[in-house]
N, C-alpha and C positions, 0 to 999 in steps of 0.2 A: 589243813585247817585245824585239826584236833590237837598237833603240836602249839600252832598260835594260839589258840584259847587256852590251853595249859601255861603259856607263858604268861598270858595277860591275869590268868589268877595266879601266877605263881607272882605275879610282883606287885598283889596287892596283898601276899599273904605274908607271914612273920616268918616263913619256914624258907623263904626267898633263896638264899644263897645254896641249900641241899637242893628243892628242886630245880633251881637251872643247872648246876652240874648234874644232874641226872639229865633232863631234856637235851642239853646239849650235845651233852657225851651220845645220848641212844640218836639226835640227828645223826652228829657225824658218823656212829657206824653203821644207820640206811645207806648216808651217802658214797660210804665205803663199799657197803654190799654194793649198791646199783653198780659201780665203777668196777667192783670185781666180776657182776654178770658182762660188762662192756668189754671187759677184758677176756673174759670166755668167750664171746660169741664173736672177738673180732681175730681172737687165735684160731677157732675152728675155721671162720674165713681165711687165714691165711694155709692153716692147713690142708683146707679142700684144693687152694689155690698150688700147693705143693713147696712152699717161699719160707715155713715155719723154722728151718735152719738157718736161712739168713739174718745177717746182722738188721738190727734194727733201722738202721739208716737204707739199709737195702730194702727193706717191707715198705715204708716209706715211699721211695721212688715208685715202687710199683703200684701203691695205694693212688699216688698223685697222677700216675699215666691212666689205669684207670677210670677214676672220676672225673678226668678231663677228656677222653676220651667219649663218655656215655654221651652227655651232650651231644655232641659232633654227629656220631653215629644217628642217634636218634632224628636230629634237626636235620639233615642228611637225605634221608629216607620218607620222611616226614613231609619234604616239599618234591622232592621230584617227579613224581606220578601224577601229580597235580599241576606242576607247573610244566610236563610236557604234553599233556592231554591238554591245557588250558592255550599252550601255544599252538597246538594243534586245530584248535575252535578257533582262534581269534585273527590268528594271521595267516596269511596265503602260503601255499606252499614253498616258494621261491622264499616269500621273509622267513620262515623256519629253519630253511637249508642257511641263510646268509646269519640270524640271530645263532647260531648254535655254530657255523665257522667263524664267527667273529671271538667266537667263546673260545673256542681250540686253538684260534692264532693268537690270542692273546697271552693262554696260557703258553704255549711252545715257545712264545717271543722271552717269557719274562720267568719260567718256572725255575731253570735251573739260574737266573742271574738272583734270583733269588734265594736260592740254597746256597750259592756261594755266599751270598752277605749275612744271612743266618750263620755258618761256619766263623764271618770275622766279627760280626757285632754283639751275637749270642741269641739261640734259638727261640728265648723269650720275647723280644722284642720285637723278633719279626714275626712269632707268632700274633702279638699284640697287634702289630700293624694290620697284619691279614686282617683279623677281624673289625677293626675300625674302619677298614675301607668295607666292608661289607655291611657295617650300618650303616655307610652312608650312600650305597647302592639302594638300599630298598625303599627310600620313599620314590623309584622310581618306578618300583614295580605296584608299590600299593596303589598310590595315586595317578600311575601313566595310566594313559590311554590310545597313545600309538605305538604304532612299529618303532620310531625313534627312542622312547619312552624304556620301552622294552629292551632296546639294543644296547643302550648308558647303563643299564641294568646288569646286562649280560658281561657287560667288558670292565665294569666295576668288580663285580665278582667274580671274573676273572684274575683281576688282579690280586683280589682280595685271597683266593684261592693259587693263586702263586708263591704266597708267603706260605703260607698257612702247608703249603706241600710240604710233606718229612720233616716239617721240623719239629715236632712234637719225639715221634721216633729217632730222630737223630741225640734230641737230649735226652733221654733215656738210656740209650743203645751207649754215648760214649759216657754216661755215668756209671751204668752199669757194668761192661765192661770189663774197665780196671778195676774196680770195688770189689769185681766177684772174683778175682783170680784165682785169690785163695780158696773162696768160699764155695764155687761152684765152674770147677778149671775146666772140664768135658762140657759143661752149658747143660746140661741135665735138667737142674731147675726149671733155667731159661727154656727150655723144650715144654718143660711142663705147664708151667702157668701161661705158655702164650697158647696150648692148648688150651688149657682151661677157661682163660681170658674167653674163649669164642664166643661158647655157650651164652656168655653176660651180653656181649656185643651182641648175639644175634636177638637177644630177649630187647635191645632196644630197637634194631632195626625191626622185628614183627611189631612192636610198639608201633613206631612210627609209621611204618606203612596202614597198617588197621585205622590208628587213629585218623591219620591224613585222607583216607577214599574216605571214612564215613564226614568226616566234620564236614570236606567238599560236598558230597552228596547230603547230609541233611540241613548244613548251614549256607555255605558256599566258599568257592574258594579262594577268594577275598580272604577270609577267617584261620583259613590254612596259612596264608602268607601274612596276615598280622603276626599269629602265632609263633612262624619260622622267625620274625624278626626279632619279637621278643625274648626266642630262646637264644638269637645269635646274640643280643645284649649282655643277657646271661653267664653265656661263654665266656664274652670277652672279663667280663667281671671276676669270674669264676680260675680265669688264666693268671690274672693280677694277682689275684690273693693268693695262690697256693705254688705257684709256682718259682724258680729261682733260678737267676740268672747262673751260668753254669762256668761263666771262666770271665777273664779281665776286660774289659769292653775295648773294643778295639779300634776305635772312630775318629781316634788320630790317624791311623794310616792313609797316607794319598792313596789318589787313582792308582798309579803306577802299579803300586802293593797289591788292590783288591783287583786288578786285572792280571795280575802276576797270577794270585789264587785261582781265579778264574784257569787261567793258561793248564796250572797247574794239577788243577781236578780232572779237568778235560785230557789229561794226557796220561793220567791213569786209569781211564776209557779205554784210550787208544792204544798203549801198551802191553796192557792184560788182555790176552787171548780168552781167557776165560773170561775175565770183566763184558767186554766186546760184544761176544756173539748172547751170552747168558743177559743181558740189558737190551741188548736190539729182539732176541728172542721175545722176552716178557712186555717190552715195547710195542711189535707187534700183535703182539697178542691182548695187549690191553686196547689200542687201538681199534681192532676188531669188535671189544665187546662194546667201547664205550662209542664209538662214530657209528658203528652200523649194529650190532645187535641191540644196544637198547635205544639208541636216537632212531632207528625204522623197521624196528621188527619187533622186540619184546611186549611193549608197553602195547601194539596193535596187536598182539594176541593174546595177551591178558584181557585187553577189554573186548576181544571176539569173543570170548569163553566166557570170562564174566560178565557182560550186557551192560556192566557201568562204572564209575568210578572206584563205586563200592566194591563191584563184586573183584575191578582188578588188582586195587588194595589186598585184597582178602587173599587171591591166590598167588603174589608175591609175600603174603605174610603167610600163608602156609606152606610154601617154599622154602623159608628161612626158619621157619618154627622145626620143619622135619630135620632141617641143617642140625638144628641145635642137637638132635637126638643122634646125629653122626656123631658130632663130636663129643659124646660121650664115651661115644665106641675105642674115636679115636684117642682118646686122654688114656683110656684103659692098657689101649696098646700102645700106645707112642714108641716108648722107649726098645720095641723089638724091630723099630725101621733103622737097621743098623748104613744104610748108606742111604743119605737122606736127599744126594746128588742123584741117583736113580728112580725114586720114588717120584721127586717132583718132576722128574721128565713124564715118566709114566701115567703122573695123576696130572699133567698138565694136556696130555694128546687127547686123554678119555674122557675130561670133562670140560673140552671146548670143540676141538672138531666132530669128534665122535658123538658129544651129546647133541651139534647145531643138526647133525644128518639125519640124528633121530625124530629130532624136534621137526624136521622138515616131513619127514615119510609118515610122521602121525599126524601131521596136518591135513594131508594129502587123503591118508584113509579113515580118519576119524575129524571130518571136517567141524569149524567153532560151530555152535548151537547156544543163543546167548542163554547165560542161566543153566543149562543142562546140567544137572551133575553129574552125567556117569561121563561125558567129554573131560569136564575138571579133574577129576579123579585119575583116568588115562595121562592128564599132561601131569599132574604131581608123582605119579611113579616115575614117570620117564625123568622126571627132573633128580629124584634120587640118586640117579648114577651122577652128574655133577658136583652135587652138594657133596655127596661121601667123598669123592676124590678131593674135590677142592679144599675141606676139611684137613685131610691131611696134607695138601701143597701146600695151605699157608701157614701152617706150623712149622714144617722143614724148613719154609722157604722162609723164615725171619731168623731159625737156626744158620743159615749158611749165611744170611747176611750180615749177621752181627761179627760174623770172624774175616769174610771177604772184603768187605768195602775197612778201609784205613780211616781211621779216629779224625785224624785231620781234615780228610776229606768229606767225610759222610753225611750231612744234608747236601753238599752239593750235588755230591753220585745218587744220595733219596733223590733229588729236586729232578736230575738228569734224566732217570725213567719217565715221567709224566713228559718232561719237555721232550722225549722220543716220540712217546707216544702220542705228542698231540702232532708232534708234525709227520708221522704215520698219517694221524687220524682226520688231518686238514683235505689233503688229496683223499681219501678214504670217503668222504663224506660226499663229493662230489663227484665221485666214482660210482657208490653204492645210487648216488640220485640218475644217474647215466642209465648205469644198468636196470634199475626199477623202471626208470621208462622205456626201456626196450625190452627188456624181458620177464616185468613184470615183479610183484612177490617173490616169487622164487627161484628167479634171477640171480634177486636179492643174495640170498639163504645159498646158492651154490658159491657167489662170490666170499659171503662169510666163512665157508668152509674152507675154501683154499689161503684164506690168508692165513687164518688160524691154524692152518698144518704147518705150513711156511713158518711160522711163529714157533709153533712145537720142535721145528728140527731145528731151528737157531737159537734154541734154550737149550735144546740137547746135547747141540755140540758144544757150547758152552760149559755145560753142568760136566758133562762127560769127559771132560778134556783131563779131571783129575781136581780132587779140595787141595792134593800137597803141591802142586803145580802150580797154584792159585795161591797161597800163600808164601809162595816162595818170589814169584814173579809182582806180586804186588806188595812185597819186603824192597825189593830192588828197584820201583818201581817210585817207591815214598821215598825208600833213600836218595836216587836221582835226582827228584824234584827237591827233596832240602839242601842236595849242594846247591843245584839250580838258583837257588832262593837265595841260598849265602854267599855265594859267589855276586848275585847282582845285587845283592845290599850290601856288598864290598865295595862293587863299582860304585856306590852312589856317594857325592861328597859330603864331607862332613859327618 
């Protein structure tokens, strides 16, 4: 304001042409300074971030995975505690089990056909699509009112979350990649900031969990799901503008072609021994947590221990709050886990079998008391031993994956884990409903345990099989499939 009024007498005064080169001049070097503090404060962020020797185009990529990232995470986390408690009030046991397998078969039918079209049309666009089918999922959820209502819901976003699997990672990972050959050849960086990255993700998952029990609990959760659709608009807007398509669009190729691609990802599955066992491992073992540990066990004792929406927000959001102070620890020490193929065996066994037996034997002696806090307090230590491990499994484990899975390949082989796992997680869901009715809770909880061991030794053998082994067999592996490829686009005429 003090500049404007300085203008407006300077151009009524006779000294006119000295004081606006003075005003003007002293704007533009405010505007200079601010831009030179924006330039400070967004080097120190890439600094902390560990990324400050990459090329500018590389800060970039990282800057746009991400800000498109936060969203996602937050929206996420935001509606699920709400919208499995809410499914659990409104419809009968039998439509829960059928609502949430419609979910899983949906994804398993279409996850990985979808990673593969990501791969030929370009990861943008099918991210794009994900999220358009998911706007138009939820006036089914705001406005339904039955079980059908609910189920057009589920298999909407389903679908919607089919596209939307790996391919965010996938365009990253083959941008990244080759960009960094030079820049960062050992993945160094790459080790650092996707530690670092955690801490930020877990700052929006505590977000959104806190935010979502309370809005539910003091507004209702109607308010939560306007909210979540809002933020998916968001998203999808948010993808358009910052995002870029990353190679030639490919939408002239026939069927033939895009079922060729298909054949062809699927057979660098089946040929790598380490690919093989190291996907059906982590398959299982997702499986595990997502069919039976959170769809019939977590969420029911969070809200035994917390007494309500609120309180079981809270102790999922202080779960992930302690998360973040692991991976402090972990960011400090990353770079002395010198075999990153042993680590994540090791932090895969301890924080899924080993933490469910715990979770189970403190149930048992320290039964829920809604509200209590010295019960809460017991389950947040015990949960420590997961969160620290897992901390450091999913920094290794995006380490090993950016050099194991092939450029070519890689949203289909990203898409290919979830579609394992949901068709783990289909039979899983109706297995875990078997056993809870004959043996009750903790039936439950013994059946989680052995899958997830089962899980750990088929990651094991996988991981362990050898990283040179693995690159060697998935070298020969890509080469097969591009003769494969040019040999039958010889055969074809013309």
């Amino acid at each position: 304001m003090l500049t404007t009024s300085l203008l407006r007498v300077a151009s009524e005064s006779k000294t006119e042409p000295q004081l606006l080169v003075f005003l003007r001049t002293n704007t533009t070097n405010e505007a200079t300074l601010v831009n030179d503090q924006e330039l400070k404060r967004t080097s120190r962020f890439y600094s902390w971030l560990g990324v400050q020797s990459l090329s500018d185009e590389l800060k970039n990529l990282v800057r746009v995975r991400l800000v498109v990232n936060f969203p996602r995470i937050f929206a996420f986390n935001f509606l699920i505690i709400t919208l499995t408690l809410f499914y659990l009030d409104t419809l009968s046991p039998t439509e829960v089990g059928f609502v949430w397998g419609a979910y899983f078969t949906v994804l398993a039918l279409l996850d990985y056909a979808s990673g593969t079209l990501g791969d030929q049309i370009g990861y943008k666009r099918v991210l794009l699509g994900g999220y358009v089918t998911k706007v138009l999922a939820m006036p089914f959820l705001l406005l339904g009112a039955s079980f059908i209502h609910y189920l057009v819901f589920m298999i909407l976003m389903a679908v919607g979350e089919s596209q939307e699997s790996g391919a965010l990672e996938a365009w990253f990972d083959n941008q990244y990649r080759p960009r960094a050959e030079a820049e960062d050849p050992e993945r160094k960086i790459y080790t650092q900031f996707t530690a670092r990255s955690g801490p930020l993700y877990n700052i929006m998952t505590v977000t959104g969990f806190s935010l979502g029990g309370v809005i539910a609990t003091a507004i209702s959760r109607q308010a939560v799901f306007l909210i979540f659709a809002v933020v998916t608009v968001l998203e999808l807007l948010l993808i358009q503008k910052i995002m870029w398509v990353t190679h030639t669009d490919r939408s002239e190729e026939n069927a033939r072609q895009y079922f060729g691609r298909v054949r062809e990802s699927f057979s660098v599955f089946l040929n790598s021994r380490v690919i093989f066992f190291y996907f059906l491992g982590i398959a299982a073992i997702w499986a595990a947590n997502e069919s039976v540990w959170h769809t019939f066990l977590s969420v029911r004792i969070y809200f035994e221990y917390g007494g309500s929406d609120t309180g079981a927000g809270l102790i999922r959001a202080l779960v992930f709050a302690s998360a973040t102070l692991w991976q402090f620890l972990v960011i400090k020490f990353i770079d002395r886990f010198k075999r990153p193929h042993l680590w994540v065996f090791l932090s895969t066994v301890i924080s899924n079998a080993s933490f469910f037996a715990m979770v189970l034997t403190y149930y048992q002696i320290v039964p829920p008391m809604a509200g209590a806090l010295v019960p809460i307090i017991g389950l947040l230590l015990i949960y420590q031993i997961p969160v620290a491990w897992e901390t450091l499994q999913f920094t290794l484990q995006q380490r090993i994956n950016l050099d194991l899975i092939p450029d070519k390949h890689r949203n289909a082989l990203y898409s290919l884990l979830p579609t394992l796992a949901r068709l783990f997680g289909v039979p899983f869901v109706s297995i875990t409903g078997f056993i809870t009715g004959v043996g009750g809770f903790f039936g439950s909880f013994y059946w989680l345990i052995a899958i997830s061991f089962i899980g750990s030794i088929l990651l094991g053998t996988g991981l362990l099989l050898g990283a040179d082994s693995a690159s060697a067999e998935i070298s020969k592996t890509a080469q097969a499939s591009e003769e494969a490829s040019v040999s039958e686009s010889a055969e074809q005429p013309g």
